[in-house]
GUMI-13677 format. One record per residue (C-alpha): residue number from 1; residue in three letters; x, y, z. Coordinates in steps of 0.5 Angstrom, whole numbers, plus 2048, in hexadecimal, padded with zeros to 3 digits. Layout:
BEGIN
<i->NUM | aa->ala | xx->X | yy->Y | zz->Z>
...
This chain:
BEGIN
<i->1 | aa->unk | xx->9A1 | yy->8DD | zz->8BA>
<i->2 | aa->unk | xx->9A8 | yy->8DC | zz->8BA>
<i->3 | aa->unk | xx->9AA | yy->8E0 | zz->8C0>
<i->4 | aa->unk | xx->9A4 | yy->8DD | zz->8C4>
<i->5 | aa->unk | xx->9A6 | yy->8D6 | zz->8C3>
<i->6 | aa->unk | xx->9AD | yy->8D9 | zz->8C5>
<i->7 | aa->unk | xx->9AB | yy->8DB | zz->8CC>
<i->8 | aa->unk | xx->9A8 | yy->8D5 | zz->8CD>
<i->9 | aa->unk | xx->9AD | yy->8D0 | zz->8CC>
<i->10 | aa->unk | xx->9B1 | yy->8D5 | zz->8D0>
<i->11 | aa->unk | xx->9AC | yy->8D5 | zz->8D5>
<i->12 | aa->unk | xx->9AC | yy->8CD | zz->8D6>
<i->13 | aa->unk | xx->9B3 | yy->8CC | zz->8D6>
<i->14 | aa->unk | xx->9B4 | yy->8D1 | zz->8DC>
<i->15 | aa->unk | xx->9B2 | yy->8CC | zz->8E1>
<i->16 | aa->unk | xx->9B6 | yy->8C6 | zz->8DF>
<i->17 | aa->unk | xx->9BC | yy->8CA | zz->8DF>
<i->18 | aa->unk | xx->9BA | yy->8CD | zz->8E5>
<i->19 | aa->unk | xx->9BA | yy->8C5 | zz->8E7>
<i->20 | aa->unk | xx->9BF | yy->8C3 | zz->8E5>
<i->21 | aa->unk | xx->9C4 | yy->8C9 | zz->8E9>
<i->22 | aa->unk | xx->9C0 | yy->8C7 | zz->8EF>
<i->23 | aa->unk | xx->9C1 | yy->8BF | zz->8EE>
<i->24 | aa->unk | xx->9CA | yy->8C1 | zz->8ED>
<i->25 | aa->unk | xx->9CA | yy->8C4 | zz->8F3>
<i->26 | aa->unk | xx->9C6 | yy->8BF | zz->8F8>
<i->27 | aa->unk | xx->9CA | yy->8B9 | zz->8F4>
<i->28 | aa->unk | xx->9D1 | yy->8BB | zz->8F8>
<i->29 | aa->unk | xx->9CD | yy->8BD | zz->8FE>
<i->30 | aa->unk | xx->9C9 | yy->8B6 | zz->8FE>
<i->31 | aa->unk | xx->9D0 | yy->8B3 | zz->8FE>
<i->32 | aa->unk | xx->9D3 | yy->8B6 | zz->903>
<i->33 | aa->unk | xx->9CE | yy->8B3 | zz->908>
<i->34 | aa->unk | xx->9D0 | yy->8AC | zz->906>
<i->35 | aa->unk | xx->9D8 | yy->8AD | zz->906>
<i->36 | aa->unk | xx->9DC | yy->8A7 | zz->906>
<i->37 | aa->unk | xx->9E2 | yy->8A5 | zz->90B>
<i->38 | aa->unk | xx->9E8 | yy->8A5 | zz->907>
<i->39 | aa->unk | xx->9EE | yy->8A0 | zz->909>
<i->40 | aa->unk | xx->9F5 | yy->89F | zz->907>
<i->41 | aa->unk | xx->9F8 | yy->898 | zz->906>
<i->42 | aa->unk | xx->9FF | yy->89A | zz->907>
<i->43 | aa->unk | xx->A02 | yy->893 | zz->907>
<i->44 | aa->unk | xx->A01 | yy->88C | zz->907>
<i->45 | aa->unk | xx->A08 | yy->888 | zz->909>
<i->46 | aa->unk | xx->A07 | yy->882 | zz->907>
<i->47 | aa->unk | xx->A0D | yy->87C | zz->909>
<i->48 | aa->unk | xx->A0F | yy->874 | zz->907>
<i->49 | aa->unk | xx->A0D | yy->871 | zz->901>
<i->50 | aa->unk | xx->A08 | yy->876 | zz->8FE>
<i->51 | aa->unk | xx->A09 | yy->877 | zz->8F7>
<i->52 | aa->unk | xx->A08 | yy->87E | zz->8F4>
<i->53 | aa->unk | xx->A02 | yy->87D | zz->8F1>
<i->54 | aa->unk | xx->9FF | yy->87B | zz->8F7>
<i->55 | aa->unk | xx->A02 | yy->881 | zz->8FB>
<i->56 | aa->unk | xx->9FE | yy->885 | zz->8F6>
<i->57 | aa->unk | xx->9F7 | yy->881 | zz->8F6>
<i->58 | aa->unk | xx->9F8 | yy->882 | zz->8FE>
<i->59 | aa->unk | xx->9F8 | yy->889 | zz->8FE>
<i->60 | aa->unk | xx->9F3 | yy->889 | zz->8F9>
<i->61 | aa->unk | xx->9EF | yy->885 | zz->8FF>
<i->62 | aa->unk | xx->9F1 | yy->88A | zz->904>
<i->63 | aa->unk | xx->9ED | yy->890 | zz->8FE>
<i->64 | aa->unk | xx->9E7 | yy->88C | zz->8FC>
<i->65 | aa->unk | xx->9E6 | yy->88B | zz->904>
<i->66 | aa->unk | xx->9E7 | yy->892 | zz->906>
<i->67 | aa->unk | xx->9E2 | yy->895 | zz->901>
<i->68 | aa->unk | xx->9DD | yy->88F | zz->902>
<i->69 | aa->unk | xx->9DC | yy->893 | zz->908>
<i->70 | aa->unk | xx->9DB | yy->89A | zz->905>
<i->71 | aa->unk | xx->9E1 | yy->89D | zz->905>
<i->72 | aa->unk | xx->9E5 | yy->8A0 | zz->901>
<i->73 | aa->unk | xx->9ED | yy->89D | zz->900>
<i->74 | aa->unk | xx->9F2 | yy->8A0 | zz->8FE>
<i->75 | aa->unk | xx->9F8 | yy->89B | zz->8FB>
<i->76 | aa->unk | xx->9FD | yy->899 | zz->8F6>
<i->77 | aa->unk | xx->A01 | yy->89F | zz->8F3>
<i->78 | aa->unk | xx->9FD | yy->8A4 | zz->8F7>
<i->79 | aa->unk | xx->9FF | yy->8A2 | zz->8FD>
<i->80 | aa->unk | xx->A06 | yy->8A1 | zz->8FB>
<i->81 | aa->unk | xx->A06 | yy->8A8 | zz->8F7>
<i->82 | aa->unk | xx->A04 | yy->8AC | zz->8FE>
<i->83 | aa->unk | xx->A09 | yy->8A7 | zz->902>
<i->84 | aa->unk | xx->A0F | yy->8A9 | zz->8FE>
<i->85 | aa->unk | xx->A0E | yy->8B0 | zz->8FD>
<i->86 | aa->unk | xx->A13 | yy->8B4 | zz->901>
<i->87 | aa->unk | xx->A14 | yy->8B3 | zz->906>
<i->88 | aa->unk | xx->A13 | yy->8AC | zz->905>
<i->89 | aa->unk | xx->A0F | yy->8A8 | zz->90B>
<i->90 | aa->unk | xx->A0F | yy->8A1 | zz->908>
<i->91 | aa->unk | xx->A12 | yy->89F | zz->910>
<i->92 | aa->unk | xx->A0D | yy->8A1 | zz->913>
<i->93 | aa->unk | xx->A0D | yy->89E | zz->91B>
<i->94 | aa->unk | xx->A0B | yy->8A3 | zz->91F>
<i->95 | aa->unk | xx->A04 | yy->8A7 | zz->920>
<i->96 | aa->unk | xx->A06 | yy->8AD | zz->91E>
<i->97 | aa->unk | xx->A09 | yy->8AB | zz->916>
<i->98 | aa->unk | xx->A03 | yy->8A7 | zz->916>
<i->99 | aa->unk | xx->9FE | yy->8AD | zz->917>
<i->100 | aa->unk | xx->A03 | yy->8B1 | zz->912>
<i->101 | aa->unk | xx->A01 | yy->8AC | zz->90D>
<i->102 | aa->unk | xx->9FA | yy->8AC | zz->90E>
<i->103 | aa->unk | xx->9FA | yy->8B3 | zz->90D>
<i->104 | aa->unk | xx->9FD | yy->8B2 | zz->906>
<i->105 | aa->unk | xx->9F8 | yy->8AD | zz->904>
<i->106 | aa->unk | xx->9F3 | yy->8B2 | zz->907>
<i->107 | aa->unk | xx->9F0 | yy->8AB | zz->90B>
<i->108 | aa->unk | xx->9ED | yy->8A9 | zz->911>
<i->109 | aa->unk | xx->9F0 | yy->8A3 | zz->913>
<i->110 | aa->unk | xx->9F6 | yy->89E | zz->910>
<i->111 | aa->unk | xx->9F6 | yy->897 | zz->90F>
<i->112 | aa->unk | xx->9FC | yy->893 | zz->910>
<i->113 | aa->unk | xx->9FD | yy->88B | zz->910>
<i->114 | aa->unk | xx->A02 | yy->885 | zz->910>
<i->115 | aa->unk | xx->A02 | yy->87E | zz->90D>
<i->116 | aa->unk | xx->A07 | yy->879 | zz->910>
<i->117 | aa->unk | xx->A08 | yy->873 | zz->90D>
<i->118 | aa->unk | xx->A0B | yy->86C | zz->90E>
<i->119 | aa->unk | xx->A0A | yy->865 | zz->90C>
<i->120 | aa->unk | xx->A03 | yy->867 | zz->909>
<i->121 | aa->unk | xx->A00 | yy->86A | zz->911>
<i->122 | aa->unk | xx->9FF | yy->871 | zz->911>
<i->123 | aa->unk | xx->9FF | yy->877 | zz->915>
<i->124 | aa->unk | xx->9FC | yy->87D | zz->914>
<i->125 | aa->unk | xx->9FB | yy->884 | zz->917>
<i->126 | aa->unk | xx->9F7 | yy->88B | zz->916>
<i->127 | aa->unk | xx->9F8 | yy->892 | zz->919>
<i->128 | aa->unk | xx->9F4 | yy->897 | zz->918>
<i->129 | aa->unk | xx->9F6 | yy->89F | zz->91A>
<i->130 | aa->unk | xx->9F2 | yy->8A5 | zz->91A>
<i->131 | aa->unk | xx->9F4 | yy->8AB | zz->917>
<i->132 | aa->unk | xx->9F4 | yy->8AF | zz->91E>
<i->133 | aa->unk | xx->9F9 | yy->8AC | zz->921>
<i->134 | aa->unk | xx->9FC | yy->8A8 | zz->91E>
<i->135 | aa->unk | xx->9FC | yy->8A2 | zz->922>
<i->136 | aa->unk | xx->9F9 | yy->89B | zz->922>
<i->137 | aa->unk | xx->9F0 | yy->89B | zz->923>
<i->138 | aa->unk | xx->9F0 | yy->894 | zz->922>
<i->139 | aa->unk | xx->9F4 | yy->88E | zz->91F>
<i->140 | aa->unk | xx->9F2 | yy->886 | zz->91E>
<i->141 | aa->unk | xx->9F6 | yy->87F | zz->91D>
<i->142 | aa->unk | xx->9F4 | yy->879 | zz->91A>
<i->143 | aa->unk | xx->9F8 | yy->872 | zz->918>
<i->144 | aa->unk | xx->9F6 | yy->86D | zz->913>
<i->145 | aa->unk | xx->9F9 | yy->867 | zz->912>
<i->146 | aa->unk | xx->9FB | yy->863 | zz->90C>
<i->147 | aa->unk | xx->9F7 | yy->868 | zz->909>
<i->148 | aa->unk | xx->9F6 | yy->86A | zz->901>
<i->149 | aa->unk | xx->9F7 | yy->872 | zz->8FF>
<i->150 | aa->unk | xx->9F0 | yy->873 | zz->8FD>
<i->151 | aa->unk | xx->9EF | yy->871 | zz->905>
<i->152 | aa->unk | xx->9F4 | yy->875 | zz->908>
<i->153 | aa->unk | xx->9F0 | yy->87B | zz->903>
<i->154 | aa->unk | xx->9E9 | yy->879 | zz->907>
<i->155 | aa->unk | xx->9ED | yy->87A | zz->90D>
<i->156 | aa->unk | xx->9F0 | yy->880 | zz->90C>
<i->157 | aa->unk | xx->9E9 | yy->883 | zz->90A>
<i->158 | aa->unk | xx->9E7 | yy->880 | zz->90F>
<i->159 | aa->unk | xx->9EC | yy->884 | zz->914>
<i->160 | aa->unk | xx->9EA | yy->88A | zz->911>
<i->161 | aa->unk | xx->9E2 | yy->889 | zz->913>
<i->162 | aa->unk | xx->9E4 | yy->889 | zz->91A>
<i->163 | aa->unk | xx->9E8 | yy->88F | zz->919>
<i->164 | aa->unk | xx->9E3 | yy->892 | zz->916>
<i->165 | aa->unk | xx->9DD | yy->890 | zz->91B>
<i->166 | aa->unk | xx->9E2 | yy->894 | zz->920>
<i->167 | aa->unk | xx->9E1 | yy->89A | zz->91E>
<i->168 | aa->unk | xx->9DA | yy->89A | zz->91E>
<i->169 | aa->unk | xx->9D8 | yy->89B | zz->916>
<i->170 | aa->unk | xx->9D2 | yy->89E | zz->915>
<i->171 | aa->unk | xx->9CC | yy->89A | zz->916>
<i->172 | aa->unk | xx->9CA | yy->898 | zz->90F>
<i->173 | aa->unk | xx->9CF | yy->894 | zz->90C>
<i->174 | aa->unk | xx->9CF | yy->88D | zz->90D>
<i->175 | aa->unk | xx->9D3 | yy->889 | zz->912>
<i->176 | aa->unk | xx->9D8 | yy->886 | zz->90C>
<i->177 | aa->unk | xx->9D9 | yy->87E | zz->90F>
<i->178 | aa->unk | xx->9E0 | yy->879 | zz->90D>
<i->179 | aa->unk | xx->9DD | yy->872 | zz->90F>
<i->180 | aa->unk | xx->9E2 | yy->86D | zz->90F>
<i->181 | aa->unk | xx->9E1 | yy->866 | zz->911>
<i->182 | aa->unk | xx->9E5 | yy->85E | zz->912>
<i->183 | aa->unk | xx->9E3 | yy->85A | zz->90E>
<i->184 | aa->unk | xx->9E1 | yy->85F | zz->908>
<i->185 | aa->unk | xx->9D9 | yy->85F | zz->909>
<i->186 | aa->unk | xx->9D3 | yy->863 | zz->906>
<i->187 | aa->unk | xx->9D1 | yy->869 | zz->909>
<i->188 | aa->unk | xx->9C9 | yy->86A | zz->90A>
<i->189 | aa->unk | xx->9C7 | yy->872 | zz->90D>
<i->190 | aa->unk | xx->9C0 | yy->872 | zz->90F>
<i->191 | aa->unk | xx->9BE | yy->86B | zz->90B>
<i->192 | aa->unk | xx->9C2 | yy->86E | zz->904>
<i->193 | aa->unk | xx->9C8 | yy->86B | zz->902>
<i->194 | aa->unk | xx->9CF | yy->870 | zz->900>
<i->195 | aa->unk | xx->9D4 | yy->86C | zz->8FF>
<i->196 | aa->unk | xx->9D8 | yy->866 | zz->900>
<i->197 | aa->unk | xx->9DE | yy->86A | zz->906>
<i->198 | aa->unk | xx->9E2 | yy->86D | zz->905>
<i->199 | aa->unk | xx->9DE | yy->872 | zz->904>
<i->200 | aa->unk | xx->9DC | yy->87A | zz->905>
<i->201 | aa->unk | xx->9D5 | yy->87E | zz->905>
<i->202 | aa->unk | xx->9D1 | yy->883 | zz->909>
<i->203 | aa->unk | xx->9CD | yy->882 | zz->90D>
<i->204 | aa->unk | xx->9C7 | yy->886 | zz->910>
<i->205 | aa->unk | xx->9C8 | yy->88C | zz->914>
<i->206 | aa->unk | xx->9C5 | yy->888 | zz->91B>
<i->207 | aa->unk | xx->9C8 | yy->882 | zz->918>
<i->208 | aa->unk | xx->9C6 | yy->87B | zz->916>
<i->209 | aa->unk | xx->9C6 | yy->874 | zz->919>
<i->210 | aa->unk | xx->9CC | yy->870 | zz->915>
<i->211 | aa->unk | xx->9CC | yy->868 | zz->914>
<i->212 | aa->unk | xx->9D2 | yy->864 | zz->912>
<i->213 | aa->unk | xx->9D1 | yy->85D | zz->910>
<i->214 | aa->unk | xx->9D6 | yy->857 | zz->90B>
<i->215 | aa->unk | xx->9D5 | yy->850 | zz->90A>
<i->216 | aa->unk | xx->9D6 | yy->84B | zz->90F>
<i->217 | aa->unk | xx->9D7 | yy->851 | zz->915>
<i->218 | aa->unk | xx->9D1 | yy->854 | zz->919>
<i->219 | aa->unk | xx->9CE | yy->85B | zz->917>
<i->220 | aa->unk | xx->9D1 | yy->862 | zz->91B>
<i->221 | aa->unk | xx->9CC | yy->867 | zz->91D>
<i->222 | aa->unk | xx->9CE | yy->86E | zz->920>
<i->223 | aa->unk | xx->9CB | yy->875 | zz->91F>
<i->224 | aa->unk | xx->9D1 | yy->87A | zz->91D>
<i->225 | aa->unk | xx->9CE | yy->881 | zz->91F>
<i->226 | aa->unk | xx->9D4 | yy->885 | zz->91D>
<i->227 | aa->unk | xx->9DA | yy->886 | zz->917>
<i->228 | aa->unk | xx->9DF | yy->881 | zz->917>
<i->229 | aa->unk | xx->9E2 | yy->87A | zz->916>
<i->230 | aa->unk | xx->9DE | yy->874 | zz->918>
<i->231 | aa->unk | xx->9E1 | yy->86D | zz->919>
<i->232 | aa->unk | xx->9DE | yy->866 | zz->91A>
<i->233 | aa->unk | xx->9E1 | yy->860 | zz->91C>
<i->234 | aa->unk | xx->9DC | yy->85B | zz->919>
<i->235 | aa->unk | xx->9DD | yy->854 | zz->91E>
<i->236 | aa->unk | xx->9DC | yy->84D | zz->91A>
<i->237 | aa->unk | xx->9D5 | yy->84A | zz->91B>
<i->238 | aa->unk | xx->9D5 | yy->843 | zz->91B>
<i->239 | aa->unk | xx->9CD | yy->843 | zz->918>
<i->240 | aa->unk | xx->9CD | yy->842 | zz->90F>
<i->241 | aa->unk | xx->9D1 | yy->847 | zz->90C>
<i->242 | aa->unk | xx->9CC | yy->84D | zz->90B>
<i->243 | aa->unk | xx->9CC | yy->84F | zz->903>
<i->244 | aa->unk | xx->9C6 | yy->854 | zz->903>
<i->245 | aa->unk | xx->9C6 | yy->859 | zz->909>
<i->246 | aa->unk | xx->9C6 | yy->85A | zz->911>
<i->247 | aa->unk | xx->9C3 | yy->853 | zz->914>
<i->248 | aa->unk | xx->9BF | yy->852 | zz->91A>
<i->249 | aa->unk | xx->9C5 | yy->852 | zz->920>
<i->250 | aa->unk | xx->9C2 | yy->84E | zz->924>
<i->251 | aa->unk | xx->9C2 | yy->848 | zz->91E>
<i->252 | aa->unk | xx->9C8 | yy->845 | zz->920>
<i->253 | aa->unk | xx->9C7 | yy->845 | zz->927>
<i->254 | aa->unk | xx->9C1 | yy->841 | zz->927>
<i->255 | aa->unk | xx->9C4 | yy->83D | zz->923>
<i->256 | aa->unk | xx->9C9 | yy->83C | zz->928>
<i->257 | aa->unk | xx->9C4 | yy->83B | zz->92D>
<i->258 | aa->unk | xx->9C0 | yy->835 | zz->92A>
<i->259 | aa->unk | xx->9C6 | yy->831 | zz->929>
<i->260 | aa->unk | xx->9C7 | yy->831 | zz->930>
<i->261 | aa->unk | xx->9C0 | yy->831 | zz->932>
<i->262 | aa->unk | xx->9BF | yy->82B | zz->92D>
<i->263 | aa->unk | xx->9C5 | yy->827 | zz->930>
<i->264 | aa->unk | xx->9C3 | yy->828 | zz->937>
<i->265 | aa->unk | xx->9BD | yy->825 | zz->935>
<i->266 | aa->unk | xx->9BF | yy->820 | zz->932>
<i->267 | aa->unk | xx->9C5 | yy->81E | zz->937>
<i->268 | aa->unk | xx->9BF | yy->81F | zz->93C>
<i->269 | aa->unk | xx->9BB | yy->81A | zz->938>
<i->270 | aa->unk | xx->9C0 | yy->814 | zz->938>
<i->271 | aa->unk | xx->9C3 | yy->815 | zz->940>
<i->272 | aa->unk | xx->9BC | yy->813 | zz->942>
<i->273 | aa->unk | xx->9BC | yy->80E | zz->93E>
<i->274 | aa->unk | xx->9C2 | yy->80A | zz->93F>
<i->275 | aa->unk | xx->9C1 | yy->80B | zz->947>
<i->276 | aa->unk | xx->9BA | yy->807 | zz->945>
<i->277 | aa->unk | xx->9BE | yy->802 | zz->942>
<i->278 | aa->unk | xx->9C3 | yy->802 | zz->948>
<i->279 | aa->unk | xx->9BC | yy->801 | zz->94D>
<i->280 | aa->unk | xx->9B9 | yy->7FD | zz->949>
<i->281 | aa->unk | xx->9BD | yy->7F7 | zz->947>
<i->282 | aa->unk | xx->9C3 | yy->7F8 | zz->94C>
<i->283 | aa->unk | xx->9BF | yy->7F9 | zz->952>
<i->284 | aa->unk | xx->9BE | yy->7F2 | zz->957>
<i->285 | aa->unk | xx->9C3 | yy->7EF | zz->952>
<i->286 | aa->unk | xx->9C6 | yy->7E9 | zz->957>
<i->287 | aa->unk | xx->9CD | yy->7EA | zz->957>
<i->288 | aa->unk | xx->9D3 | yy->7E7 | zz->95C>
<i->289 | aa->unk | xx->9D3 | yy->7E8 | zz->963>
<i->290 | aa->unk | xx->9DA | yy->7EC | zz->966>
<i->291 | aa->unk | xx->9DD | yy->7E7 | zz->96B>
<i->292 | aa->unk | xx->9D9 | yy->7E8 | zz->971>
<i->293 | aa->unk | xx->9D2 | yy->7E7 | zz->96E>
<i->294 | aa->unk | xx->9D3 | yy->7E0 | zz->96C>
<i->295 | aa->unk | xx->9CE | yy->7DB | zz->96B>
<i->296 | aa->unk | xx->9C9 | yy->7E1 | zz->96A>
<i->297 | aa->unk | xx->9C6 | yy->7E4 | zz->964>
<i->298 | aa->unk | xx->9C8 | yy->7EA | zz->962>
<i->299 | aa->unk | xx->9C5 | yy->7F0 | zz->95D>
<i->300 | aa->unk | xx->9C6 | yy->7F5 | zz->959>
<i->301 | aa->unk | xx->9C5 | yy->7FC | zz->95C>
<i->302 | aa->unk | xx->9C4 | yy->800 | zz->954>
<i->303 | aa->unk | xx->9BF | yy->805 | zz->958>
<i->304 | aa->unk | xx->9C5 | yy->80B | zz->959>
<i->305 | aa->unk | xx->9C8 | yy->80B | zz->953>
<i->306 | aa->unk | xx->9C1 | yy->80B | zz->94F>
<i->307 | aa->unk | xx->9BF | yy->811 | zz->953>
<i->308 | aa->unk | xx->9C5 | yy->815 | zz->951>
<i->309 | aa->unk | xx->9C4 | yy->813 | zz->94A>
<i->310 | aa->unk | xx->9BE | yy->814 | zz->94A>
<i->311 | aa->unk | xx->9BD | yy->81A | zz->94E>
<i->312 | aa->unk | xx->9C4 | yy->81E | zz->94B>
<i->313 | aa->unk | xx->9C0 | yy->81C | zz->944>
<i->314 | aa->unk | xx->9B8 | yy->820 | zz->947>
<i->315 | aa->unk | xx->9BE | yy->826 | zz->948>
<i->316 | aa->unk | xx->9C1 | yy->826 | zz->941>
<i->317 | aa->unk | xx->9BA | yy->825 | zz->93E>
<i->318 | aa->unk | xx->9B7 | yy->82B | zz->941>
<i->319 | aa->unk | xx->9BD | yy->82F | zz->940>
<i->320 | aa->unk | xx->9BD | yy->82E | zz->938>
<i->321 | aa->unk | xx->9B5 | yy->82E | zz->939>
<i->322 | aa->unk | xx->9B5 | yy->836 | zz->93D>
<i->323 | aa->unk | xx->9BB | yy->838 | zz->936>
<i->324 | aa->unk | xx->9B7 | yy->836 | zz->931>
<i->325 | aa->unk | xx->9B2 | yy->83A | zz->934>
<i->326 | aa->unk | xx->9B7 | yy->840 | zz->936>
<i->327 | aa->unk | xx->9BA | yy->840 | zz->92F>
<i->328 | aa->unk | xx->9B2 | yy->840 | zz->92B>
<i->329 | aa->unk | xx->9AF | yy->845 | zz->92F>
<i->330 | aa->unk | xx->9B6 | yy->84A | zz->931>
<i->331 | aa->unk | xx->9B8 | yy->84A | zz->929>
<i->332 | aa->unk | xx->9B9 | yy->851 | zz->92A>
<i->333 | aa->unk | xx->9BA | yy->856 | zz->923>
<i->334 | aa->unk | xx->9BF | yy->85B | zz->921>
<i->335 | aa->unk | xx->9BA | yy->861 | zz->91E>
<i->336 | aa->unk | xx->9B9 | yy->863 | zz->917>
<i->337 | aa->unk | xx->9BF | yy->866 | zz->913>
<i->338 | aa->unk | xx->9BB | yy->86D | zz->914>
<i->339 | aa->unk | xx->9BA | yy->86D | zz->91C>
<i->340 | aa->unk | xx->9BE | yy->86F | zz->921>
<i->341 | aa->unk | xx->9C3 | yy->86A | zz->925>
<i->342 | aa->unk | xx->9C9 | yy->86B | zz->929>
<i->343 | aa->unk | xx->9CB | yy->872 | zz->929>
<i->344 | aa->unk | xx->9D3 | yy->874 | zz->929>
<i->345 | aa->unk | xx->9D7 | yy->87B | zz->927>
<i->346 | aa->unk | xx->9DA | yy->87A | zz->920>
<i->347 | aa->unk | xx->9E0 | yy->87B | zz->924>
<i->348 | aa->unk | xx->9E2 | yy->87B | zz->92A>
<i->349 | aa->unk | xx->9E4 | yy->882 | zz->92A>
<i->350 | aa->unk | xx->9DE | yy->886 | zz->928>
């Protein structure tokens, strides 16, 4: 019996070792089927009045953005280790020591980047080089005045989005999105509120429809199809301040429109109105003759001026009647939050 009950636990624990052989070697092949684009940060210079800390809180920046988009960063003491090995390639300025180091770090492209400061205005640039040249694929600048380090990181994010989206990386990864706007305002993507700007998140692949509004300034809509920095300049509406989303944006211009409809109007009103008095009471009125009639008996004539008056406040009055009309029934509508407005390129070099 014992050797029965031997053999069959042998029997049983064949399969799962089996399956587990089979399982260690189809693991590395399966991830080798879904490899990951491997970059480099080589540097970050950064000018002005930045202190340390924030130096180092860019360059984090620079990293979170880059592996959002799927890569695989190499920086810090890595990257320094491989530029000072010798000979060491850490002026690198030329194609040919950009490719060197690449094929020490054993990476497909390589990040470079600068930040300027001055009086709180800064300006920022990124580089992007392949490996098998060495020289610059694509690169991106961007300015942000009076601008704090949070903001400037979001830029800088946002630069490397659109680097990113030069390279044609694979379909599946989402299109990373830095949304700014003048005044701070709320970002709504789809009817879904994410965040107050400055802001960064991912958008679907086809890309989204994005409203930006704040209190007291109208709503901006666009449909941003592609990676990047997107900005908005919110214009002041003369409406009530709005406090709960997009409003309608034809409020403020029917607004507009029945006040000057209601003044014309009533201007009309009171013009007709005085050329009757004029023809009423001052028309046949007897006044005195000039020299050359005298002995006779002379007459106000009031008919012209009343039939100005008159006529001038039939115009005006018809006139405010037709825009209280036009303002009513041409009270046009933005579209809801989720729908498609006006369409721009989330920037102008995509």
């Amino acid at each position: 019996m014992m050797t029965t009950r031997k053999m069959s636990n042998r029997s049983r624990l064949r399969p799962a070792l089996a399956l587990g052989v089979a399982l260690l070697l189809l693991v590395p092949r399966m991830a080798q089927t879904q490899p990951q684009r491997r970059v480099a940060l080589l540097r970050l210079s950064v000018a002005g009045k930045i202190p340390e800390v924030a130096r180092g809180a860019l360059s984090e920046r620079l990293v979170a953005g880059l592996a959002g988009l799927g890569f695989q960063v190499f920086a810090g003491s890595v990257v320094d280790r491989a530029i000072n090995k010798p000979p060491a390639l850490g002026a690198c300025r030329d194609p040919a020591c950009y490719r060197k180091l690449a094929n020490r770090l054993d990476t497909e492209y390589l990040v470079t980047g600068g930040v300027r400061e001055s009086e709180r205005n800064y300006e920022l640039s990124i580089e992007l080089r392949s490996r098998a040249g060495g020289e610059v694929l694509a690169q991106e600048s961007d300015r942000c005045e009076l601008c704090g380090i949070q903001e400037v990181g979001a830029k800088l994010e946002g630069l490397v989005s659109s680097l990113a989206a030069k390279i044609q990386m694979p379909a599946a990864v989402p299109l990373r999105v830095s949304v700014d706007s003048r005044p701070a305002g709320q970002v709504m993507v789809d009817g879904q509120v994410r965040g107050s700007t400055p802001v960064q998140f991912d958008l679907g692949s086809e890309g989204n429809d994005l409203v930006v509004w704040a209190p007291g300034h109208r709503p901006e809509y666009r449909r941003v199809t592609a990676a990047g920095a997107v900005s908005f300049d919110l214009v002041r509406d003369g409406s009530p301040a709005q406090t709960s989303g997009p409003a309608q944006s034809g409020d403020g211009d029917s607004a507009t429109l029945r006040k000057v409809g209601i003044a014309s109007l009533a201007s009309g009103v009171v013009l007709m109105a005085a050329g009757t008095l004029v023809l009423a009471f001052l028309n046949g009125q007897v006044v005195a003759c000039p020299p050359e009639q005298l002995g006779m008996t002379c007459h106000r004539d009031s008919h012209l001026p009343a039939g100005v008056l008159i006529g001038g406040g039939a115009v005006a009055a018809l006139g405010g009647g037709l825009v209280l009309i036009l303002g009513r029934d041409g009270d046009t509508r933005r579209p809801a939050a989720g729908a498609t407005a006006w369409v721009f390129s989330a920037r102008g070099s995509f």
